[in-house]
C-alpha positions as protocol buffer text, in pm:
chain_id: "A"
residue {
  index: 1
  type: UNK
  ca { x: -2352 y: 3648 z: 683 }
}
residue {
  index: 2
  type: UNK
  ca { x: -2426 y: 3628 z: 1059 }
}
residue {
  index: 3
  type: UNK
  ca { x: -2084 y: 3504 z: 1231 }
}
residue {
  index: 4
  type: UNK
  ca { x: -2159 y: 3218 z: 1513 }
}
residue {
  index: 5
  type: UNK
  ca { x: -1965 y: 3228 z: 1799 }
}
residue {
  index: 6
  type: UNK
  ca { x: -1609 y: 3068 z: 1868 }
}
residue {
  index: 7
  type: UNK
  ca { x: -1655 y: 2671 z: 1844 }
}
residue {
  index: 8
  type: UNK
  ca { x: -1978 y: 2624 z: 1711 }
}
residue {
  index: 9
  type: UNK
  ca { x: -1988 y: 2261 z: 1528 }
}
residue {
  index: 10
  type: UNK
  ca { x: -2127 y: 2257 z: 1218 }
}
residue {
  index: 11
  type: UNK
  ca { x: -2261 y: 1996 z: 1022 }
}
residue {
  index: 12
  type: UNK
  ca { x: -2392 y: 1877 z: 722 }
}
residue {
  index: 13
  type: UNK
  ca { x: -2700 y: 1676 z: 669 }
}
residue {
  index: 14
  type: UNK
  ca { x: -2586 y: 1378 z: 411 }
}
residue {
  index: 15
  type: UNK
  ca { x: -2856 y: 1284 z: 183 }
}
residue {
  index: 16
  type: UNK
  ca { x: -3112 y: 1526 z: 83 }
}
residue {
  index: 17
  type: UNK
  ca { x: -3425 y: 1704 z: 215 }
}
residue {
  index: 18
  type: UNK
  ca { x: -3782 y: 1789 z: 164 }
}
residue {
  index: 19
  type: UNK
  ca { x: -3742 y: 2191 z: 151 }
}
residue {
  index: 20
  type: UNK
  ca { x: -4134 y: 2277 z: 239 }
}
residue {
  index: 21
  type: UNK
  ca { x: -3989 y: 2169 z: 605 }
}
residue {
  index: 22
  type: UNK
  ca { x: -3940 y: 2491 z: 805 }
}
residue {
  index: 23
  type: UNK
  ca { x: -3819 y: 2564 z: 1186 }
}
residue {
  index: 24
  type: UNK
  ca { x: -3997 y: 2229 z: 1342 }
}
residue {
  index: 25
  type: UNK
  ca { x: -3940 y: 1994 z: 1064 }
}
residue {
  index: 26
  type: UNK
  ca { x: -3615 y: 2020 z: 1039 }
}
residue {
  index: 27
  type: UNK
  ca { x: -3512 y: 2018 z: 1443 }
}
residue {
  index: 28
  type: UNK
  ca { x: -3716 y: 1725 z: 1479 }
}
residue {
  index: 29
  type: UNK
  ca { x: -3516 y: 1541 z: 1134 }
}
residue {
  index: 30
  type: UNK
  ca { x: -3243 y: 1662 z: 1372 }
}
residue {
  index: 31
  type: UNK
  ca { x: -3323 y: 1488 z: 1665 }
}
residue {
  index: 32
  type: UNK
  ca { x: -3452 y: 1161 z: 1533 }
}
residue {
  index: 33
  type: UNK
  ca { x: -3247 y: 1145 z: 1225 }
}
residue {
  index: 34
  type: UNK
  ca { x: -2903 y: 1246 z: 1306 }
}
residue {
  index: 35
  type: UNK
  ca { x: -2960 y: 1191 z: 1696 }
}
residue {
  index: 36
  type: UNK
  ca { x: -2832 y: 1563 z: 1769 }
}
residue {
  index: 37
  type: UNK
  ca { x: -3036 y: 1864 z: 2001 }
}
residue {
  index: 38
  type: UNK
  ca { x: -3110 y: 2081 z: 1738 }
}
residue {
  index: 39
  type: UNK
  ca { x: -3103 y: 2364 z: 2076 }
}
residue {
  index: 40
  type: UNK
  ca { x: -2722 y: 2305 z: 2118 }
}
residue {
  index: 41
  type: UNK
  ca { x: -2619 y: 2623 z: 1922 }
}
residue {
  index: 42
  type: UNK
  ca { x: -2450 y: 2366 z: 1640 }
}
residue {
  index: 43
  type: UNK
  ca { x: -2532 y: 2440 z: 1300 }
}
residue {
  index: 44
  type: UNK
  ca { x: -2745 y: 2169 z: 1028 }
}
residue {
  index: 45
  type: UNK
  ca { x: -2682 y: 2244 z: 690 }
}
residue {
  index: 46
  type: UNK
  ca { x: -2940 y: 2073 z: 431 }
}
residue {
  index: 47
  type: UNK
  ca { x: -2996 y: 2030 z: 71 }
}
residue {
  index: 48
  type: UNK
  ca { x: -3245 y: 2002 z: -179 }
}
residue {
  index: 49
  type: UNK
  ca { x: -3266 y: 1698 z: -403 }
}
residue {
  index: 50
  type: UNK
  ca { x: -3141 y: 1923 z: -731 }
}
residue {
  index: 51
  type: UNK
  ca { x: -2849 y: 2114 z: -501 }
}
residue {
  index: 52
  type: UNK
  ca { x: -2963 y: 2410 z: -587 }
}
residue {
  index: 53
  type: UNK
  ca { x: -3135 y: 2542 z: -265 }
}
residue {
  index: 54
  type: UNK
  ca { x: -3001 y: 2492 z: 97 }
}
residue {
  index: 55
  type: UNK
  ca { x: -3156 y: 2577 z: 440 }
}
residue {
  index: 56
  type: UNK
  ca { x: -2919 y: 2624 z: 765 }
}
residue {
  index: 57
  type: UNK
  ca { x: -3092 y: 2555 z: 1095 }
}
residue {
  index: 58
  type: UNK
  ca { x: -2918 y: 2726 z: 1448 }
}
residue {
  index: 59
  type: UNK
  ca { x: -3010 y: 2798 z: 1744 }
}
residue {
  index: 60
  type: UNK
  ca { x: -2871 y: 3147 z: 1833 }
}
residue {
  index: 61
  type: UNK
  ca { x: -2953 y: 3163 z: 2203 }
}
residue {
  index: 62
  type: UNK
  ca { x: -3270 y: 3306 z: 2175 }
}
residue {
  index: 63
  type: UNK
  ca { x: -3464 y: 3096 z: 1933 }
}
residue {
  index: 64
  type: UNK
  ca { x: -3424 y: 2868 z: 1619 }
}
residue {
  index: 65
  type: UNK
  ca { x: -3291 y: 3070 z: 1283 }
}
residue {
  index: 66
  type: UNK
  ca { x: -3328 y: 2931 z: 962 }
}
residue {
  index: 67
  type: UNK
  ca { x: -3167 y: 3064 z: 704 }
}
residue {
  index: 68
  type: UNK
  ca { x: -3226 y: 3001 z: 333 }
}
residue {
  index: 69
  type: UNK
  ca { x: -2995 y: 3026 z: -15 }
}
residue {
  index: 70
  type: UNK
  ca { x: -3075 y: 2935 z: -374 }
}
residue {
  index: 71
  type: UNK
  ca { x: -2804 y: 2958 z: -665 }
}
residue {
  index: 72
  type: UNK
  ca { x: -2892 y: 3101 z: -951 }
}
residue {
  index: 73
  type: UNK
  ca { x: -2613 y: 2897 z: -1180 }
}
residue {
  index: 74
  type: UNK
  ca { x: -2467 y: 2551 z: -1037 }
}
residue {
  index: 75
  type: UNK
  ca { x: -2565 y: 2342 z: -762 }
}
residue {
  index: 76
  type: UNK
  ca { x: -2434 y: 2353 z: -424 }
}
residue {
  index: 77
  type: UNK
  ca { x: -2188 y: 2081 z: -340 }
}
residue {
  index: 78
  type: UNK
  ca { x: -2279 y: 1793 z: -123 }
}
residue {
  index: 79
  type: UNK
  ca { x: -2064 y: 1470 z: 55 }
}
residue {
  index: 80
  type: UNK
  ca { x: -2155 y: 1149 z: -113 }
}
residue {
  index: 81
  type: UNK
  ca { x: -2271 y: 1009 z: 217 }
}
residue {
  index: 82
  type: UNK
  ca { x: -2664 y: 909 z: 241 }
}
residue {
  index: 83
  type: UNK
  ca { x: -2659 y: 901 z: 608 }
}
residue {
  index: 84
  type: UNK
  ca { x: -2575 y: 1088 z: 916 }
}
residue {
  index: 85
  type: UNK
  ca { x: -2375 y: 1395 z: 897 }
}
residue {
  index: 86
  type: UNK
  ca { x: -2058 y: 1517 z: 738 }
}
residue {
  index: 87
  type: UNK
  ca { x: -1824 y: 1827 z: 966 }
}
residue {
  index: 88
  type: UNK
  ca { x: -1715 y: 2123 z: 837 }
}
residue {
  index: 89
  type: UNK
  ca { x: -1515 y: 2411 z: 967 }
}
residue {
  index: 90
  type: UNK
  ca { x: -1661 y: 2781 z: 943 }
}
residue {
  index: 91
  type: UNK
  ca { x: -1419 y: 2849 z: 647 }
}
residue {
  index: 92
  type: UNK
  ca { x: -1567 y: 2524 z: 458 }
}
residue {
  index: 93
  type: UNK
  ca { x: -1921 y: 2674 z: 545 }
}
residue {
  index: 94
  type: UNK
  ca { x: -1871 y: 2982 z: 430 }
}
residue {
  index: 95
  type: UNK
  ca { x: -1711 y: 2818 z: 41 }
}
residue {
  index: 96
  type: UNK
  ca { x: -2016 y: 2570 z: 69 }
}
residue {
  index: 97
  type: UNK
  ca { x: -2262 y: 2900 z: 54 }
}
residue {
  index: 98
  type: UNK
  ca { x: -2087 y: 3068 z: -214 }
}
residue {
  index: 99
  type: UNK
  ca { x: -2143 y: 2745 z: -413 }
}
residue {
  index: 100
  type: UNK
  ca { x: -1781 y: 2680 z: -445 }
}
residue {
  index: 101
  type: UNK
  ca { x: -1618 y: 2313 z: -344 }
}
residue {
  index: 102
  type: UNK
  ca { x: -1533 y: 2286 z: -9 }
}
residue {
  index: 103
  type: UNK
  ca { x: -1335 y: 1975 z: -28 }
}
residue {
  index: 104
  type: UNK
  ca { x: -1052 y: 2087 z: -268 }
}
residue {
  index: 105
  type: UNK
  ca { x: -1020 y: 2427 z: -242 }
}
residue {
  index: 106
  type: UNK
  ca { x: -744 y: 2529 z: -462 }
}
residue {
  index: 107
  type: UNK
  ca { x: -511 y: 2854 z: -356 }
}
residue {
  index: 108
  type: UNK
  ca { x: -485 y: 3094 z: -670 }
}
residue {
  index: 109
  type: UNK
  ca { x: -99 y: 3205 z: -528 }
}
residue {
  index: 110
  type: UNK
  ca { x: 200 y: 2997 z: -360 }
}
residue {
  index: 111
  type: UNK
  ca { x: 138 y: 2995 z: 24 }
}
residue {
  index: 112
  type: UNK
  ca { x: 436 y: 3230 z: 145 }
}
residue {
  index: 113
  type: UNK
  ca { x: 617 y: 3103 z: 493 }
}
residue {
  index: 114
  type: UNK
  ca { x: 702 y: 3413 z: 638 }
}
């Protein structure tokens, strides 16, 4: 996965979203819906009404990515907001896109205090 910089916000759109929206669709849900510039180098996450298929919208610098993921098996977890948007750290991001569940991440080993 490409790594955005140091400090980049990153947020998830609550509800769901009609997927045949591509680069302009989405920034403009962006800026009227969530009342965000979709040119301020945070990330929008958005979902699919089945949770199977996300899109990621960011603005790199240079121009608007969008970056696309379906699961085969599962669905991808989602807040139970319907409005506005829910934060995440990179860490939770990167869980959320491997279609595990961000909010309750459960260590497999004892965390050892050094």
């Amino acid at each position: 996965m490409i790594v955005p910089p140091f400090g980049t916000r990153i947020w998830i759109a609550a509800g769901i979203t009609d997927m045949r929206r591509g680069f302009d669709g989405l920034a403009a849900l962006v800026q009227t819906q969530l009342q965000a510039d979709p040119f301020s180098g945070q990330i929008f996450v958005f979902r699919r009404r089945r949770g199977d298929r996300i899109k990621v919208l960011w603005w790199d610098g240079d121009g608007l990515c969008l970056f696309a993921k379906r699961l085969e098996h599962g669905k991808f977890v989602w807040p139970q907001v319907t409005h506005g948007t829910v934060a995440l750290t990179p860490a939770q991001l990167s869980m959320l896109l491997e279609g595990i569940d961000w909010r309750r991440p459960i260590r497999t080993a004892p965390n050892r205090a050094a």
